[in-house]
C-alpha positions in Angstrom: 16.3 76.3 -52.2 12.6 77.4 -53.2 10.1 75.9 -51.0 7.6 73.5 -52.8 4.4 75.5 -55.0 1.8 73.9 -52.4 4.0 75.6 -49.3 3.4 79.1 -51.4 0.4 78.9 -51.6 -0.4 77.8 -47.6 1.4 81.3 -47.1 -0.6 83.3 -49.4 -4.0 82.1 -48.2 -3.1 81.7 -44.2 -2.3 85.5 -44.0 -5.3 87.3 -45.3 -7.2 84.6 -43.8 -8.9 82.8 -46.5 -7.3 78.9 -45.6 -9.6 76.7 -44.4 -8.9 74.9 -41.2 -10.1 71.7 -40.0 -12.3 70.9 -36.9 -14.6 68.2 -35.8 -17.3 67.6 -33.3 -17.9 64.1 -32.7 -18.6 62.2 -36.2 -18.5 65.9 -38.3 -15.8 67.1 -40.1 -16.1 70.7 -41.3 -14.2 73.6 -42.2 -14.0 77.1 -41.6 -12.1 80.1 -42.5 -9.1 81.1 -40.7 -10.2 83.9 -38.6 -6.9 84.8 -37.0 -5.7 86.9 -40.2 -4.7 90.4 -41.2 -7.6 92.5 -41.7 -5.7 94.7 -44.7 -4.4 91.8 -46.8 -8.1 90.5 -46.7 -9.3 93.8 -47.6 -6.5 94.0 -51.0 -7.4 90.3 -51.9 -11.4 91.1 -51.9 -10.9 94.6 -53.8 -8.6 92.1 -56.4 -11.0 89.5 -56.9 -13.8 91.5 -57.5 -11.9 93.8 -59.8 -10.8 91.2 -62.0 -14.5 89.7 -62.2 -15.4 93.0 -63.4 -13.0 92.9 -66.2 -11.3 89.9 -66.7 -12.9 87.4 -68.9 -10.9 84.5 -67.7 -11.9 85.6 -64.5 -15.6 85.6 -64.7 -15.5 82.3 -67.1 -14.0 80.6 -64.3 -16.5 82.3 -61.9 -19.2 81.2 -63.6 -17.8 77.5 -64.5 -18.0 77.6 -60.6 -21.6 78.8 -60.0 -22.7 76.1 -62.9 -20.6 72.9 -60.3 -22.1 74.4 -57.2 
């Protein structure tokens, strides 16, 4: 049985370490990066994203959509 789509997901971003994980302090909730990860799959996933924004349109229109909410 396949786990469920979220579950993938959790897998592919808690390895190279680009999940966020919860914490508070008092009244605060924030979020940080999960910084107990492996350094190589980081390394693939940033040359990946940053190849694709060179030349993928879909890519950098979704990029940009971002920059535009932000």
């Amino acid at each position: 049985m396949r786990q469920p789509r979220a579950a993938e997901h959790r897998g592919v971003l808690c390895r190279p370490g680009v999940s966020p994980i919860e914490y508070s302090s008092g009244r605060r909730r924030r979020r940080r990066l999960n910084y107990g990860s492996d350094r190589q799959a980081n390394a693939a996933l940033h040359r990946i994203v940053f190849t694709r924004l060179r030349h993928d349109p879909r890519t950098q229109a979704y990029y940009d959509a971002a920059r535009r909410r932000a």
